[in-house]
C-alpha positions as CSV (number, residue, x, y, z in Angstrom):
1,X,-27.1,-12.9,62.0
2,X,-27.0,-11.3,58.7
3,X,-23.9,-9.3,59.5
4,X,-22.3,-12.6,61.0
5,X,-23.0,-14.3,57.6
6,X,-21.7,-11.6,55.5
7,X,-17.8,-11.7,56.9
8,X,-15.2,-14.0,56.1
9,X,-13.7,-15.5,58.8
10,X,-10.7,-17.6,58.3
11,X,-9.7,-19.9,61.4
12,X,-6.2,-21.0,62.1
13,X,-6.9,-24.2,63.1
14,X,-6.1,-25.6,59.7
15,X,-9.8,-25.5,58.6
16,X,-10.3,-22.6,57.1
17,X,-13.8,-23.6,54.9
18,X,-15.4,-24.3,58.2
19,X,-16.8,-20.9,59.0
20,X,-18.1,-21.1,55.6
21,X,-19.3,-24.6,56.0
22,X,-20.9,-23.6,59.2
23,X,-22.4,-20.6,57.1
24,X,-23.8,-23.2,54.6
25,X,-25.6,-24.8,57.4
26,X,-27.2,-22.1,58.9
27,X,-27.9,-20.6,55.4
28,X,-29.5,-24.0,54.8
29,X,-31.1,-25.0,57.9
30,X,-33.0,-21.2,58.1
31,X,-34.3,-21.8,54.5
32,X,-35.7,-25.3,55.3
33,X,-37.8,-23.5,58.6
34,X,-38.9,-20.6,56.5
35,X,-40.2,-22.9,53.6
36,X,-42.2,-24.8,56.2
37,X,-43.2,-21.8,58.0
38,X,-45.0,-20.2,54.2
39,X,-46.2,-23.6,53.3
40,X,-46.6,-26.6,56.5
41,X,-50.4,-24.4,57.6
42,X,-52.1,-23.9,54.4
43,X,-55.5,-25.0,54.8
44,X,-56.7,-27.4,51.9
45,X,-58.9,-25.7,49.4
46,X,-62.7,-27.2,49.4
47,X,-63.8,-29.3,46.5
48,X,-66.3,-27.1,44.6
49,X,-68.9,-28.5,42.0
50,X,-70.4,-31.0,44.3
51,X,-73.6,-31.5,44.5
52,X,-75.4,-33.1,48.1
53,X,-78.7,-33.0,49.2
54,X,-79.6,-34.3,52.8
55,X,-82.3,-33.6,54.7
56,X,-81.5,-31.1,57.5
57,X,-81.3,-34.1,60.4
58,X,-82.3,-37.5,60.5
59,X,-85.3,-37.8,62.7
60,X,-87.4,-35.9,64.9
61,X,-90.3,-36.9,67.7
62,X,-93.0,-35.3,69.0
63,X,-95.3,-35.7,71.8
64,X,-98.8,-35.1,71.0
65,X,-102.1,-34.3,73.4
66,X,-105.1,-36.5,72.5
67,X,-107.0,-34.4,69.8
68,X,-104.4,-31.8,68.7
69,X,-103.0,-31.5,65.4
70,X,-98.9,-30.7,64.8
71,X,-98.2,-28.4,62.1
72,X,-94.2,-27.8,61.6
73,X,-91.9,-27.3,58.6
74,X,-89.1,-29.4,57.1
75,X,-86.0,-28.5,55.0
76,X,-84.2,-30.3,52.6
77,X,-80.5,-29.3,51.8
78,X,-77.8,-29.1,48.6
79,X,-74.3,-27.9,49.1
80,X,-74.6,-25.1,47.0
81,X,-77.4,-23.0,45.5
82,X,-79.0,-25.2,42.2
83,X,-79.2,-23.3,39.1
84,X,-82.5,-24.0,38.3
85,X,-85.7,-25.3,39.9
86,X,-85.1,-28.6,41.8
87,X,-88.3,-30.7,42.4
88,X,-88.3,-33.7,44.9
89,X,-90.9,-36.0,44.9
90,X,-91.6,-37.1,48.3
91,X,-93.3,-40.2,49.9
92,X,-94.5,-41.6,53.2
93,X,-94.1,-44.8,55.1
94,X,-94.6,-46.3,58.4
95,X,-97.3,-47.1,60.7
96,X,-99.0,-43.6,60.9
97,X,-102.1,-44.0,58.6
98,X,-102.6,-41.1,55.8
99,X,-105.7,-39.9,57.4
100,X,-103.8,-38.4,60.2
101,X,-100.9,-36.7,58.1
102,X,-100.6,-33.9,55.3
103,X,-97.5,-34.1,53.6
104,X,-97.0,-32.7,50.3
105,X,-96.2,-34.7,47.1
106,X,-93.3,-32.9,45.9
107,X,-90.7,-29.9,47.3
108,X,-89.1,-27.7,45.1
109,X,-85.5,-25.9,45.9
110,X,-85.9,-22.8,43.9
111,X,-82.7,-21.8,41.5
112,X,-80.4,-20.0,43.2
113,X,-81.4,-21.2,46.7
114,X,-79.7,-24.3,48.5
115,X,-83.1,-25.2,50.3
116,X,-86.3,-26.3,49.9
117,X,-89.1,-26.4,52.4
118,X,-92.4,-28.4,52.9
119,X,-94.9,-28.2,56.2
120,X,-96.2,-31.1,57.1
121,X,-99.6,-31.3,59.5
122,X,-99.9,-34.7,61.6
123,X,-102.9,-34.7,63.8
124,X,-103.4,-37.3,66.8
125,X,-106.8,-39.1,66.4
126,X,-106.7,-42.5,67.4
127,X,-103.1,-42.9,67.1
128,X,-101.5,-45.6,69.2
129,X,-101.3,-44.9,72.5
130,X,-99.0,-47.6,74.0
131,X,-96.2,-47.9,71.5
132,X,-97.0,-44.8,69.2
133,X,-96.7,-44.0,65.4
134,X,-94.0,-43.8,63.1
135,X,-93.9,-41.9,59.4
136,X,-91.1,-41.7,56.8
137,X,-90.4,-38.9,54.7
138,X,-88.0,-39.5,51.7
139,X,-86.8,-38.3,48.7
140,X,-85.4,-40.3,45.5
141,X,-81.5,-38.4,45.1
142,X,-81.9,-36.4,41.6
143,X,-79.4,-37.0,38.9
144,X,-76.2,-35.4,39.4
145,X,-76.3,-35.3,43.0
146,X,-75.2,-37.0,46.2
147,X,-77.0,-37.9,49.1
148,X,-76.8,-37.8,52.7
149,X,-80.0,-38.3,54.5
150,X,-83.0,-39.2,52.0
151,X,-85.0,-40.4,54.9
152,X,-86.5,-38.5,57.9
153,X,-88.1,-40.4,60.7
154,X,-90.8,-39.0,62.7
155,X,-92.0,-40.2,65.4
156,X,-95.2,-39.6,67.1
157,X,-96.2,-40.2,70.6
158,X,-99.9,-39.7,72.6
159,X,-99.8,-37.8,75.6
160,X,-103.1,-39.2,77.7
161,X,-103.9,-37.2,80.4
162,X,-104.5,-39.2,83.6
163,X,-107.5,-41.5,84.6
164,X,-106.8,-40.7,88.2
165,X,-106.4,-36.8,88.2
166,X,-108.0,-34.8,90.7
167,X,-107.5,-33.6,94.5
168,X,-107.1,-36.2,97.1
């Protein structure tokens, strides 16, 4: 194509720019394709500098046997690490009385992390049986920073072994 380009062709037709012309075109129309080529899939850059928290999902729900206690782990999120000690205070709501939970009072995402994790023990003893219990975990979003989910739902249900067991 190049070689095509470089001669100069004169047409006895009585238009003797149109090779040229032609040329322009192509010169042109190659340039458009190779601009869009080097610059139509550039990814956009991320923002950086944000800062989000969230918990790592929503809600969770367990199934309990009469008597046991659950004893699992939770972790709360930023974006990026922090760059210094971040302490969340946490509370509890819902229906599942305190005597049946441990849940600490604050979590702390150490500097230079991007998580912080608390464990959380929730033992079945006289929990409701027919519709189950529900707890609430949340967080108040610290200054600076934007929140996803500040609440996690957990829900508890009793597994009751049956009345009517046995060998027939």
């Amino acid at each position: 194509l190049k070689s095509l380009l470089a001669n100069n062709y004169v047409v006895s037709s009585g238009f003797p720019n149109s090779i040229q012309i032609m040329k322009n075109k192509i010169f042109y129309f190659l340039t458009l394709i190779l601009i869009t080529t080097l610059t139509g899939c550039e990814e956009a850059a991320e923002p950086t500098g944000i800062a989000f928290i969230t918990f790592e999902e929503p809600s969770k729900s367990y199934i309990l046997d009469e008597g046991t206690t659950l004893n699992t782990e939770y972790t709360i999120y930023t974006a990026s690490n922090v760059s210094s000690d971040t302490t969340l205070d946490l509370a509890v709501t819902g229906s599942l009385a305190a005597a049946n939970y441990t849940v600490p009072a604050t979590v702390t995402i150490p500097a230079g992390s991007n998580q912080g994790t608390f464990s959380v023990s929730i033992t079945e003893n006289n929990l409701d049986k027919i519709n189950g219990e529900t707890m609430v975990i949340g967080f108040t979003t610290p200054n600076g920073f934007y929140s996803g989910e500040t609440e996690l739902s957990i829900k508890i249900d009793v597994f009751c072994p049956s009345q009517i067991a046995g060998s027939y």
